[in-house]
C-alpha positions as CSV (number, residue, x, y, z in Angstrom):
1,X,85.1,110.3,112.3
2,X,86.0,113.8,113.2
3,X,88.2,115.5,110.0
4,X,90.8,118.0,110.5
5,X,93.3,119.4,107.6
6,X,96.9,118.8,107.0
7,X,98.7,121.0,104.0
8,X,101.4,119.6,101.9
9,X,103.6,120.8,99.4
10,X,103.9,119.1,96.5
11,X,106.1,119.5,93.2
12,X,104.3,120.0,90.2
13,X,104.8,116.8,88.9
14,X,103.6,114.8,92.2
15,X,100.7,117.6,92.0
16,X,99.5,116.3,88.6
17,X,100.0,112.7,88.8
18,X,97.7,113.3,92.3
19,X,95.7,114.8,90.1
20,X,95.5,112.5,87.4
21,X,94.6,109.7,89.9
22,X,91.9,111.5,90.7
23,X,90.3,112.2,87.3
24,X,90.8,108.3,86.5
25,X,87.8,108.0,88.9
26,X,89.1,105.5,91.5
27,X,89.1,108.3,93.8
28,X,86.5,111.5,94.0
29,X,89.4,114.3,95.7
30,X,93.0,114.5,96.1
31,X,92.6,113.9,100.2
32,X,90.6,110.5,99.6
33,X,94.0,109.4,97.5
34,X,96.1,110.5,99.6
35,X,94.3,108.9,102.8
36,X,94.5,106.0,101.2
37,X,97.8,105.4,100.7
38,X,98.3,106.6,104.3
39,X,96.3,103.3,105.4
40,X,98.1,101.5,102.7
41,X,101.5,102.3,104.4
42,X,100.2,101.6,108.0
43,X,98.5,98.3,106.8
44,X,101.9,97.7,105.3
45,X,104.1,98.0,108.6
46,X,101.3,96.5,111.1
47,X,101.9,93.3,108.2
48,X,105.6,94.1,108.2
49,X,106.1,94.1,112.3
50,X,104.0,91.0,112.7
51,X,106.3,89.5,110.6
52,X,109.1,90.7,112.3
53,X,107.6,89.2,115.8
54,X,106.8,85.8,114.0
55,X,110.0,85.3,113.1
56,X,111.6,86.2,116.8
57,X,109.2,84.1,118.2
58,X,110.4,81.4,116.6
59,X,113.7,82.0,116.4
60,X,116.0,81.4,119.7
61,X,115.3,83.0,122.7
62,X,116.3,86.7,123.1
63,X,117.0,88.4,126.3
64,X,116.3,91.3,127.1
65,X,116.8,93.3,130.2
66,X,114.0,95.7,131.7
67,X,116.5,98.5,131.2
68,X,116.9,98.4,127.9
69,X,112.7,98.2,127.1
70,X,112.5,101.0,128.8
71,X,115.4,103.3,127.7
72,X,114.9,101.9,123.3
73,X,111.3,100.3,123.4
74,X,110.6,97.0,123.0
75,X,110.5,96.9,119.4
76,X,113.7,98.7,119.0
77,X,115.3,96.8,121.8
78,X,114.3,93.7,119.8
79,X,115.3,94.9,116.4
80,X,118.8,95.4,117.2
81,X,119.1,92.2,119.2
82,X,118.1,90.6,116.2
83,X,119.8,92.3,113.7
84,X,123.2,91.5,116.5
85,X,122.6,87.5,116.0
């Protein structure tokens, strides 16, 4: 896969604790940690919104108009109507 850069700013102490997971070995430079806990976090939602929909599935049924998908999204649209039961 194609790489491209991204800079961050970090405060010192993130800085070294980034650094100090990297010299423990699990991980050879600061960019492999940090990609990782970028797929850690989407992993985590993607689990988190399937949840979500497995839970409004089963729940009662929710209407909701065309309009509203496409002015807030569908996911949105459904969040709040759940959230409103």
């Amino acid at each position: 896969m194609p790489m491209t850069s991204l800079n961050i700013s970090l405060p010192e102490v993130l800085k070294a604790y980034v650094e100090g997971q990297v010299a423990s070995g699990d991980w050879g430079t600061p960019s492999e940690y940090v990609r990782e806990l970028i797929r850690q976090d989407k992993e985590r939602r993607m689990a988190n919104l399937e949840q979500e929909l497995l839970a409004a599935a089963r729940g009662p049924k929710i209407e909701v108009s065309i309009a509203e998908i496409r002015k807030k999204g569908l996911i949105t649209a459904l969040r709040e109507r759940v959230r409103t039961r």
